[in-house]
C-alpha positions as CSV (number, residue, x, y, z in Angstrom):
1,X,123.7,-148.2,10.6
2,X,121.9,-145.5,12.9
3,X,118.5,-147.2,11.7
4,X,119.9,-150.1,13.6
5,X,121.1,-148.3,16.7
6,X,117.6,-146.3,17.4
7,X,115.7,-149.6,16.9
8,X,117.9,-151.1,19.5
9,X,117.4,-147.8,22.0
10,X,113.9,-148.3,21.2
11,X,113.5,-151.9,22.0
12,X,115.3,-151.6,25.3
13,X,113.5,-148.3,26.8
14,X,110.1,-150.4,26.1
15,X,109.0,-151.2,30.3
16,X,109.9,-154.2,31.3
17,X,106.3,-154.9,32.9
18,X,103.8,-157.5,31.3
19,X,100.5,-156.9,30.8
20,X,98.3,-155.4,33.2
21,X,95.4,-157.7,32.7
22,X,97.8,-160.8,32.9
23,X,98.4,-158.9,36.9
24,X,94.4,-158.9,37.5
25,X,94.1,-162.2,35.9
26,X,96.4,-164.0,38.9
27,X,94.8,-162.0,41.5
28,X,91.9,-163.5,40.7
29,X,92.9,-166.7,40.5
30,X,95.0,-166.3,43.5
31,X,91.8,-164.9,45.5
32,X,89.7,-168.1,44.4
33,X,92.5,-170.8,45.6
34,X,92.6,-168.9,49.0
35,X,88.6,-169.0,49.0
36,X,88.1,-172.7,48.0
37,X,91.3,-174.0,49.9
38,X,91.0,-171.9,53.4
39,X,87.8,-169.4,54.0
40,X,85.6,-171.8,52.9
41,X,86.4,-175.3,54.8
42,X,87.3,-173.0,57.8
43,X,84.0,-171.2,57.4
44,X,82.1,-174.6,57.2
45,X,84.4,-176.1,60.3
46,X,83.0,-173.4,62.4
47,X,79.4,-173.6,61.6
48,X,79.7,-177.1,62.2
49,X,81.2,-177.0,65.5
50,X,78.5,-173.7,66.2
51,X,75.7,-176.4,65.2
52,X,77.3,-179.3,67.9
53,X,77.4,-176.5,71.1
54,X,73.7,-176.0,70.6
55,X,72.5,-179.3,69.9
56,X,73.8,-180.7,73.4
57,X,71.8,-182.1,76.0
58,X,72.0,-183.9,79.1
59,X,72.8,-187.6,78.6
60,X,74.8,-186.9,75.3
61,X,78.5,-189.0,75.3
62,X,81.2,-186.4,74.6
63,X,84.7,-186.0,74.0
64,X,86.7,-182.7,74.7
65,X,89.5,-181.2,72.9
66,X,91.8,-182.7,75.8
67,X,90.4,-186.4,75.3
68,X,88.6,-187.0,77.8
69,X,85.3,-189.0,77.7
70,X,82.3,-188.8,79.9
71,X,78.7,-188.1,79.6
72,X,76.7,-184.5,80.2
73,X,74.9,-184.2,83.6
74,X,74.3,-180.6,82.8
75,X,74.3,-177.9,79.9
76,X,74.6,-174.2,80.6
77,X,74.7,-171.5,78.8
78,X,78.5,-171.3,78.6
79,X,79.8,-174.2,80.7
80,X,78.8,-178.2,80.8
81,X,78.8,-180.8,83.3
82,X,80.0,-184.2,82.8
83,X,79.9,-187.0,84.8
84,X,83.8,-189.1,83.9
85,X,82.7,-191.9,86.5
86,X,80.3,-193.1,88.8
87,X,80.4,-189.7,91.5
88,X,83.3,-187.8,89.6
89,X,82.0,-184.8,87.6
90,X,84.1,-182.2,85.9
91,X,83.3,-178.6,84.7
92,X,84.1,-177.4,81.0
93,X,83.7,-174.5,78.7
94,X,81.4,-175.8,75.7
95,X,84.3,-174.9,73.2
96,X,86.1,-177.7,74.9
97,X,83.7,-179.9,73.7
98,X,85.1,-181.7,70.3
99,X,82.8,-184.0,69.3
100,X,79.1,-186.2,70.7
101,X,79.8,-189.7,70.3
102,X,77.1,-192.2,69.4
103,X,75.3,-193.5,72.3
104,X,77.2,-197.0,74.2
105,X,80.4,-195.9,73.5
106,X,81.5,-195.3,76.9
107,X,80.3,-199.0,77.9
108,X,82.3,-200.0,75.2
109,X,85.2,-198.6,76.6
């Protein structure tokens, strides 16, 4: 009966922990889901939008982050020019500048 009794004391002061590898293994795999599902597409996002401020140029159609459309009169270093209407130009940072839309688009409008 004591046979029984120390295998039992034995089997229950074993540490509760798995397997240390099995620990490294999802850390891993957790580091790769946060590369391939965040850092990366927010990595390429940003060089994208890097690529758009210095591609700009005077006449480009634009859109800014607040929606509004016009067409760039002037390009800066840090700031833009665009023409909304016909005498009506407005100042903006070139961060605030979401996307170049293809050329006729404000005619179409």
């Amino acid at each position: 009966m004591s046979f029984f009794i120390e295998t039992a004391a034995a089997e229950s002061a074993a540490p509760a922990g798995g397997d240390p590898s099995s620990l490294l293994i999802m850390m891993v795999v957790f580091a790769a889901v946060f590369y391939f599902m965040i850092w990366r597409p927010q990595a390429k996002r940003t060089k994208d939008h890097k690529n758009l401020m210095e591609a700009l140029s005077k006449g480009d159609e634009i859109v800014t982050n607040g929606g509004v459309v016009g067409k760039l009169a002037k390009v800066g270093d840090d700031f833009v020019t665009v023409t909304i209407a016909e005498g009506v130009d407005m100042h903006f940072q070139k961060g605030a500048i979401a996307s170049v839309l293809p050329k006729g688009t404000i005619k179409s409008i």
